[in-house]
C-alpha positions in Angstrom: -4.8 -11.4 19.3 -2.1 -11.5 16.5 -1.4 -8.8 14.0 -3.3 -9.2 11.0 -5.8 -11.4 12.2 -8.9 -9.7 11.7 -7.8 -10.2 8.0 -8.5 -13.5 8.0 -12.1 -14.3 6.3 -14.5 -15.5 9.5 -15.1 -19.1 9.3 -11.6 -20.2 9.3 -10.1 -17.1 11.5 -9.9 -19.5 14.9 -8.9 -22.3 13.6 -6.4 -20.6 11.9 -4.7 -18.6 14.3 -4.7 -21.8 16.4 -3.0 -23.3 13.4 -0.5 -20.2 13.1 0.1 -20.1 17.0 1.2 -23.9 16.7 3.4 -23.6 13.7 5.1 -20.9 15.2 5.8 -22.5 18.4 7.2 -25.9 15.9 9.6 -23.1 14.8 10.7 -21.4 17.6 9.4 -17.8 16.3 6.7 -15.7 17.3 3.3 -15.9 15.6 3.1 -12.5 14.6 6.4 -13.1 12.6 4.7 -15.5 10.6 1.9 -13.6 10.4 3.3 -10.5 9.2 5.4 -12.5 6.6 2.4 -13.9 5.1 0.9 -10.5 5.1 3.4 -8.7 2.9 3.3 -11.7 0.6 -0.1 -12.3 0.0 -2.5 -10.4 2.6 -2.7 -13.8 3.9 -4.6 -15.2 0.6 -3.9 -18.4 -0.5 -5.0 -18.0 -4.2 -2.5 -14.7 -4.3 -0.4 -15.2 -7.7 2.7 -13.0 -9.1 2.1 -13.0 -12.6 5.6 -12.3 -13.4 6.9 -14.9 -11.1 4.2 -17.0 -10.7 5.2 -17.2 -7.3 1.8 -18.1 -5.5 0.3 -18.3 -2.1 0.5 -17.3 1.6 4.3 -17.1 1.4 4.4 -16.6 -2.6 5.3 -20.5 -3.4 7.7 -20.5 -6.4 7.3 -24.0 -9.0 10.8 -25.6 -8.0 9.9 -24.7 -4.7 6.2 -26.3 -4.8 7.6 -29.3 -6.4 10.3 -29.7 -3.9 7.8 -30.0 -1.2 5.6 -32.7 -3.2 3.0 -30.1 -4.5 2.8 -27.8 -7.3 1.4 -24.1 -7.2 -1.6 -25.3 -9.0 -2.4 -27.5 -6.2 -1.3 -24.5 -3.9 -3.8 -22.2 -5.3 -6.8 -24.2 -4.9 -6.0 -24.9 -1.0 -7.6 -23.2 1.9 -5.6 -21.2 3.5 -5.5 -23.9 6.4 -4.2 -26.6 3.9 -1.7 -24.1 2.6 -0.3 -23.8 6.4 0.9 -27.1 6.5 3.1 -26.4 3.2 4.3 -23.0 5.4 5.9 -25.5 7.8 7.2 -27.5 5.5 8.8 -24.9 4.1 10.0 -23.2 7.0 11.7 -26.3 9.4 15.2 -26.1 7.6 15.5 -23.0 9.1 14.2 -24.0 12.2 16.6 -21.8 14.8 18.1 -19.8 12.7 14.7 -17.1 12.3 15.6 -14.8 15.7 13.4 -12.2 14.3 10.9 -11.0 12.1 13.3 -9.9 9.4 15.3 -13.2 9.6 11.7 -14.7 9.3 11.1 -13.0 6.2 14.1 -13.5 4.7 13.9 -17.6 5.3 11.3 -17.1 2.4 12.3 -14.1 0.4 16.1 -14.7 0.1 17.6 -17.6 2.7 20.8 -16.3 1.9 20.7 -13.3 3.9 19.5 -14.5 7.0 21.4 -13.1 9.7 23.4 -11.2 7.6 24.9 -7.4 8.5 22.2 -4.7 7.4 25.5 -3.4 4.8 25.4 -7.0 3.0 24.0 -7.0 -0.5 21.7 -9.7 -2.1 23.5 -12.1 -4.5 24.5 -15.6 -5.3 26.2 -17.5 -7.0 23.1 -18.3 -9.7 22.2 -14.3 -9.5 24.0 -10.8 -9.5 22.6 -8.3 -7.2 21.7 -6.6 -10.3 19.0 -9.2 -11.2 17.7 -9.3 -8.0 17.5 -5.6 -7.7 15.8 -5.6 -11.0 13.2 -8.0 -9.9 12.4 -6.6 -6.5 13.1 -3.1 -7.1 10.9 -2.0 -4.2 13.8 -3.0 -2.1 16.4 -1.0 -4.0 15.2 2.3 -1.9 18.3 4.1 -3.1 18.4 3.0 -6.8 21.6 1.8 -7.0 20.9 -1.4 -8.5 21.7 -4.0 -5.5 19.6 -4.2 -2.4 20.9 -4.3 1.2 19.5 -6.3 4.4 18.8 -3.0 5.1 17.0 -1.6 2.7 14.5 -4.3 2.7 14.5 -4.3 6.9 13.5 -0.6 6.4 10.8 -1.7 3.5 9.2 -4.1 6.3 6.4 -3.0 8.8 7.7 -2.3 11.8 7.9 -5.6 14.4 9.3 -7.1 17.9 12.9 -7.7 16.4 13.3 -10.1 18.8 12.1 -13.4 20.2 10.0 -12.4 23.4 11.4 -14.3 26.6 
């Protein structure tokens, strides 16, 4: 059984997991990495929608994003949650072999960036000061200092197998 699963509405659960189970294995990560990242974006609802952001879906689609992937989060929103999986892995196979855990997974789709990265390293780029990004995700910034660490959010995260199984 993965984590999370029983969250998953009935008539799709099997079918989904299978879904999940194979994605995962296309990646190269465990299932309940992908699982667990969906759940802290979205509680695994395909219709879930930032209203700041707009970000929308299982994994919190941004518009550039959706459009680079021949979609839009309109379309997004009105997918199943088992049409929305195949957008997952498109997503996600750039960083095929580079997600070696659960955080690294997480941070393919909440800052790429900082995959990988020491726990000391502070989110930025070139487009965005730390200060903007701790602005906008300020549940990361758990010592209000106005930049978040890898490890603040790795400490923000439910707990997880940090590593691939063998």
């Amino acid at each position: 059984m993965l984590i999370y699963e029983n969250n998953v509405p009935p008539d799709i659960r099997a079918a989904f997991v299978e879904k999940v189970r194979t994605i995962a294995g296309q990646l190269g990560i465990e299932p309940d990495w992908l699982m667990g990242v969906m759940w802290v974006e979205s509680r695994l609802r395909p219709d879930a929608r930032n209203a700041t952001s707009k970000a929308t879906g299982l994994i919190q689609f941004m518009p550039d994003t959706a459009v680079s992937l021949g979609t839009t989060i309109d379309a997004l929103r009105s997918m199943d949650a088992l049409a929305q999986l195949d957008y997952v892995l498109k997503y996600l196979k750039p960083y095929k072999g580079r997600m070696n855990s659960f955080v690294d997974t997480y941070f393919a789709i909440f800052f790429p960036a900082a995959i990988g990265k020491p726990d000391d390293w502070t989110l930025h780029s070139a487009s965005m000061s730390a200060a903007i990004i701790a602005a906008q995700n300020n549940i990361y910034d758990r010592n209000r200092d106005g930049a978040i660490t890898v490890g603040e959010v790795k400490a923000s995260l439910p707990a997880m197998d940090t590593e691939k199984k063998k």
